[in-house]
PDB file of N, CA, C and O in Angstrom, chain B, residues numbered from 101:
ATOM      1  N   UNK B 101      30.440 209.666-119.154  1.00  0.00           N
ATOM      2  CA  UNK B 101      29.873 208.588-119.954  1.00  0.00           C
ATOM      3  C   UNK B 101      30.977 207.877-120.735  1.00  0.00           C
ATOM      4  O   UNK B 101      32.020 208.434-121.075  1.00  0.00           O
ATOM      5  N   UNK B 102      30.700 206.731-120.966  1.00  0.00           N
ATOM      6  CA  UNK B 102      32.084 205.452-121.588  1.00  0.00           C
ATOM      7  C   UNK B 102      32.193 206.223-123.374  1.00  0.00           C
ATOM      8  O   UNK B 102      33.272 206.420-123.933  1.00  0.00           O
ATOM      9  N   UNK B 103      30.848 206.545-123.985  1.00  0.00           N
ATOM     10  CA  UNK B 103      30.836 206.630-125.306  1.00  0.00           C
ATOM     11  C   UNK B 103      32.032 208.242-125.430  1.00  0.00           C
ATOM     12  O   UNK B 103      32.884 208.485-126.285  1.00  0.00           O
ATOM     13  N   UNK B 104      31.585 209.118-124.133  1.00  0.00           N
ATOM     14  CA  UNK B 104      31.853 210.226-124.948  1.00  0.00           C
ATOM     15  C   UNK B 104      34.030 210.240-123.881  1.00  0.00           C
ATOM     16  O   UNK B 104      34.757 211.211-123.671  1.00  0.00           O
ATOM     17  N   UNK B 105      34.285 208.595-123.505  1.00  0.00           N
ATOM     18  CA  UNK B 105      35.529 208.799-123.294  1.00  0.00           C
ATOM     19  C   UNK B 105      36.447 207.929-124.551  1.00  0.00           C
ATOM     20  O   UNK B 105      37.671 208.040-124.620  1.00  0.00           O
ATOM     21  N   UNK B 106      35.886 207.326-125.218  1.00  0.00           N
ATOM     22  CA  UNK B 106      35.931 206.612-126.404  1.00  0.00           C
ATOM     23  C   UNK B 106      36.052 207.130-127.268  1.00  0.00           C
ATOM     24  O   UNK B 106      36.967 206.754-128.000  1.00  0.00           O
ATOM     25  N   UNK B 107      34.999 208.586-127.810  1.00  0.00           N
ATOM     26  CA  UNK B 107      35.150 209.436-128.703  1.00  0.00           C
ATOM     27  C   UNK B 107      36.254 210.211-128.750  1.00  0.00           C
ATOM     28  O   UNK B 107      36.573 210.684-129.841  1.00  0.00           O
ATOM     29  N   UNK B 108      37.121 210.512-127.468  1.00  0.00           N
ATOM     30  CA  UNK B 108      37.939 211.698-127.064  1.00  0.00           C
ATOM     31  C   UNK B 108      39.038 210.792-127.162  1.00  0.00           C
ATOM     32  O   UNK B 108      39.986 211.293-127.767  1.00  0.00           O
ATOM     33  N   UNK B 109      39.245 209.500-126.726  1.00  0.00           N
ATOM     34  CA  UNK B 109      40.302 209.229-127.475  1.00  0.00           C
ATOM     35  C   UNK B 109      40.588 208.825-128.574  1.00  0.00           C
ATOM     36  O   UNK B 109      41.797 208.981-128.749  1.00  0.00           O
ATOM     37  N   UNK B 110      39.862 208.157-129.846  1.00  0.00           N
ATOM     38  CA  UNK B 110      39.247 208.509-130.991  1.00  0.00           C
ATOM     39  C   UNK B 110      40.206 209.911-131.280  1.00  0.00           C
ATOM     40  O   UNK B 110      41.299 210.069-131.824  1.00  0.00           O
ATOM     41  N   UNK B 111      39.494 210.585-130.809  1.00  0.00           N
ATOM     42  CA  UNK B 111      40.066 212.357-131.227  1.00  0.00           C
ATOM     43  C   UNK B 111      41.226 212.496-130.840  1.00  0.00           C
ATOM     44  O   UNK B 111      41.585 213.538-131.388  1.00  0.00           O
ATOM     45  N   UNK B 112      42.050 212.119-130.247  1.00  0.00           N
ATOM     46  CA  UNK B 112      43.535 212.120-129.938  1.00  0.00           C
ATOM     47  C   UNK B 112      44.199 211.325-130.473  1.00  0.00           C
ATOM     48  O   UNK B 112      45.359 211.723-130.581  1.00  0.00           O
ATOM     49  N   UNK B 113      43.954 209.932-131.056  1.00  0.00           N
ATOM     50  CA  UNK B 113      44.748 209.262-131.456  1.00  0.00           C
ATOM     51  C   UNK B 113      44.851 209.552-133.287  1.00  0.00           C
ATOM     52  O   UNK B 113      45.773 209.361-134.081  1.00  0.00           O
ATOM     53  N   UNK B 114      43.323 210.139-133.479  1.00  0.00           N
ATOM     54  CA  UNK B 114      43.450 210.647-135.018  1.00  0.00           C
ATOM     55  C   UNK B 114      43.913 212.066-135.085  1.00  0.00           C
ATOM     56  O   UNK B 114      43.985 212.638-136.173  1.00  0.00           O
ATOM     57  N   UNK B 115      44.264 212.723-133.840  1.00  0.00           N
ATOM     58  CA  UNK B 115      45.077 214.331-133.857  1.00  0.00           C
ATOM     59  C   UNK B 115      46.007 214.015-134.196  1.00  0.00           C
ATOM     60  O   UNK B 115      46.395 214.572-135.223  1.00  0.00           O
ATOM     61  N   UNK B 116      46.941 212.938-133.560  1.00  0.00           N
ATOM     62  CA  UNK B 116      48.301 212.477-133.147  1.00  0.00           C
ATOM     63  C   UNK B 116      48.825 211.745-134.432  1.00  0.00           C
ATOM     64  O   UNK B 116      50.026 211.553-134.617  1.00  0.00           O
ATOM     65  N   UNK B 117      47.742 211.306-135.401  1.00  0.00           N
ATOM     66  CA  UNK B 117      48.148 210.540-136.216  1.00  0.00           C
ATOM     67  C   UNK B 117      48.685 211.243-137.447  1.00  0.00           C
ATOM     68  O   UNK B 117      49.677 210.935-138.108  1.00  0.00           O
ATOM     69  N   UNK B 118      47.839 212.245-137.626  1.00  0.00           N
ATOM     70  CA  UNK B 118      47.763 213.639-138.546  1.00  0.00           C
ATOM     71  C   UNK B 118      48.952 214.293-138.787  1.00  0.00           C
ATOM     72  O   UNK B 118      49.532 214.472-139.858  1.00  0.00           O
ATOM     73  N   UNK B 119      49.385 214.779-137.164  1.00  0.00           N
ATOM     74  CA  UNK B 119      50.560 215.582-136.471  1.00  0.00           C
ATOM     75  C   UNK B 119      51.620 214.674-137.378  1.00  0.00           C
ATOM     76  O   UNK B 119      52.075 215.002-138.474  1.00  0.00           O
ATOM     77  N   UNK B 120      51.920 213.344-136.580  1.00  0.00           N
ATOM     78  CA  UNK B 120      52.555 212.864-137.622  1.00  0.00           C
ATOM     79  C   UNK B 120      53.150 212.439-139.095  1.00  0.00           C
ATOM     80  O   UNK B 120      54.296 212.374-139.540  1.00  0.00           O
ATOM     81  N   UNK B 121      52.052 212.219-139.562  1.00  0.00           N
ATOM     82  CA  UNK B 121      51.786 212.751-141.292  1.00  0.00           C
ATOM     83  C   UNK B 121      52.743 213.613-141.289  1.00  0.00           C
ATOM     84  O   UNK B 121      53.949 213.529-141.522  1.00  0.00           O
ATOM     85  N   UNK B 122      51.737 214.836-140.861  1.00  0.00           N
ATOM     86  CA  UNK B 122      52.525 215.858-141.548  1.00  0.00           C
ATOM     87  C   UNK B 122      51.136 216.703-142.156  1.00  0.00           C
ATOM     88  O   UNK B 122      51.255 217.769-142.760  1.00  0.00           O
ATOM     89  N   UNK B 123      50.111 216.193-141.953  1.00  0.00           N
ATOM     90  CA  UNK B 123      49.232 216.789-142.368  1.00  0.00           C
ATOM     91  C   UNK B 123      48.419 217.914-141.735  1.00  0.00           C
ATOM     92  O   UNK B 123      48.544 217.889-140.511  1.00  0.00           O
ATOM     93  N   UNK B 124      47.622 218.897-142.174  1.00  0.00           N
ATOM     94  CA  UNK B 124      46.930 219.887-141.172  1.00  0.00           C
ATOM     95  C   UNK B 124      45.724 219.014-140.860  1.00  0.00           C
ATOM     96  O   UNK B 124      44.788 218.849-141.642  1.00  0.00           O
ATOM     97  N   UNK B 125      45.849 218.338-139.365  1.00  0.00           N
ATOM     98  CA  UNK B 125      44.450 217.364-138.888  1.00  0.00           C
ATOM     99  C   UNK B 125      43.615 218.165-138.492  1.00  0.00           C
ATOM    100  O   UNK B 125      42.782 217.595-137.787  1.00  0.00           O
ATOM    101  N   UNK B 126      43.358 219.682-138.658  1.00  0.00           N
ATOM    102  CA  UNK B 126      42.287 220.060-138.061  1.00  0.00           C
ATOM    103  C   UNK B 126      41.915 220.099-139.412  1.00  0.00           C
ATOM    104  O   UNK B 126      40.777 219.644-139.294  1.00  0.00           O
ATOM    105  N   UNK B 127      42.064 220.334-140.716  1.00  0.00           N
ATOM    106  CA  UNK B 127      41.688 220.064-141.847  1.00  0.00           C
ATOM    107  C   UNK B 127      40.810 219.122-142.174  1.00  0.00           C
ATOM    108  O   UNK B 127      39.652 219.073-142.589  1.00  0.00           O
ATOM    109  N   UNK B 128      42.055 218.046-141.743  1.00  0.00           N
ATOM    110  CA  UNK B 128      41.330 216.923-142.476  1.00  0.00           C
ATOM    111  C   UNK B 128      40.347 216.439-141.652  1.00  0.00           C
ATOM    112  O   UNK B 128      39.623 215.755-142.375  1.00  0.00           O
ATOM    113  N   UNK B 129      39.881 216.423-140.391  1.00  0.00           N
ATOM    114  CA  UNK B 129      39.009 215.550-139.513  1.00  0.00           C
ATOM    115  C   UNK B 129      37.852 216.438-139.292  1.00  0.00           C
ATOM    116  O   UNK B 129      36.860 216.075-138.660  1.00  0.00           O
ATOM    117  N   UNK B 130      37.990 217.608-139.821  1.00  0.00           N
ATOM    118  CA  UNK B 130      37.064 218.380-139.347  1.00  0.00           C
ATOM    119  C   UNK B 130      35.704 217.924-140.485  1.00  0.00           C
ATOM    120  O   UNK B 130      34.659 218.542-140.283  1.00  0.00           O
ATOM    121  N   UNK B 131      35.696 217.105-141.399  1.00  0.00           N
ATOM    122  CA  UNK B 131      34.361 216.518-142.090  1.00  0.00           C
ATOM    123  C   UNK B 131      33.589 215.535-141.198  1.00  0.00           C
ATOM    124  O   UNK B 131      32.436 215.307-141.564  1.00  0.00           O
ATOM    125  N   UNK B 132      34.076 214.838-139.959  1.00  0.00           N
ATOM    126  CA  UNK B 132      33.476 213.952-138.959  1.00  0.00           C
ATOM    127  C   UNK B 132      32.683 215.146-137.934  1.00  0.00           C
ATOM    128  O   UNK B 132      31.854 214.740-137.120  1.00  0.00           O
ATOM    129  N   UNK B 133      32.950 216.416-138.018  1.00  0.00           N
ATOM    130  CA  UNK B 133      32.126 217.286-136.700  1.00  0.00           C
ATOM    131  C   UNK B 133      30.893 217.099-137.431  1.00  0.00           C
ATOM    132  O   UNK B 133      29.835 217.534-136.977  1.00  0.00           O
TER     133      UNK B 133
END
């Protein structure tokens, strides 16, 4: 499905963004599950 390939990259580009930071992104993104 288009929505749930949208979501997944969504989820990679805000993993990737995190990583960068410097921040723990499973931390922080885990309030959107």
């Amino acid at each position: 499905s288009k929505s749930k390939t949208v979501y997944m990259e969504v989820l990679i580009l805000t993993t990737s963004h995190f990583k960068s930071s410097g921040h723990n992104h499973l931390q922080d993104i885990r309030p959107y599950f």
